[in-house]
Phi, psi and omega in degrees: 000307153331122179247301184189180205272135185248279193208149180243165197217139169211135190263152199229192200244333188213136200277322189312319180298313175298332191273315150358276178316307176280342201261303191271323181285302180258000165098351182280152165268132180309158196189145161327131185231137117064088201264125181266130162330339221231164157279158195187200187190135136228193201199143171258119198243080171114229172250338189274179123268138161241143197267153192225147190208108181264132189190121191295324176238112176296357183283347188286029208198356147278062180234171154320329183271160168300047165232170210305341181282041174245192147286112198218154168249162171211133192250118189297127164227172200246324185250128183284271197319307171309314215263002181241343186269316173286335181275354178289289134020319176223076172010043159288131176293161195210131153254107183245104181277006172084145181315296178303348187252358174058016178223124184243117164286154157197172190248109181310185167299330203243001173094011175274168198269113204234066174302143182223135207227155188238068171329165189105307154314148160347280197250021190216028164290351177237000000 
């Protein structure tokens, strides 16, 4: 199901330090993002990306549920519509933002936050 490593997201308190750190300290270059409700960045290390999601208490993106605000990796898949039938399947919670926008949530055996993305899509274009 899996084709390769998309992008990893991690969410912070104060966006200006992180960008500091990823942009002037480690060298990524900043990329279009998105206009999302919420603040962020992202930066290109290569072909992955990383995504920065600002939330004054990063602990709110730690719950029960399946979303997009947690600390997450995403992995580029190819069949939208398979990969929300197979995890289904196998009696996973699946957040499906739908074919056209290319983006799906789920939760591993241990509750990390597991995106699987369609480039291409709506938001799932870079």
């Amino acid at each position: 199901m899996v084709i390769r490593g998309h992008h990893f997201s991690f969410t912070v308190r104060d966006l200006e330090k992180s960008r500091h750190f990823y942009g002037d300290i480690l060298g990524l270059k900043e990329i279009e993002r998105p206009d999302f409700p919420f603040p962020g960045a992202w930066y290109a290390s290569g072909e992955t990306q990383v995504h920065l999601i600002e939330l004054s208490d990063p602990k709110d993106s730690s719950s029960n549920k399946v979303t997009a605000l947690a600390n997450h990796s995403a992995f580029q898949i190819g069949d939208y519509d398979g990969a929300v039938e197979t995890l289904r399947s196998h009696g996973l919670k699946v957040k499906a933002f739908g074919k056209e926008v290319g983006q799906l949530f789920t939760k591993d055996p241990d509750g990390n936050v597991i995106e699987l993305i369609v480039p291409g899509g709506r938001l799932g274009s870079n």
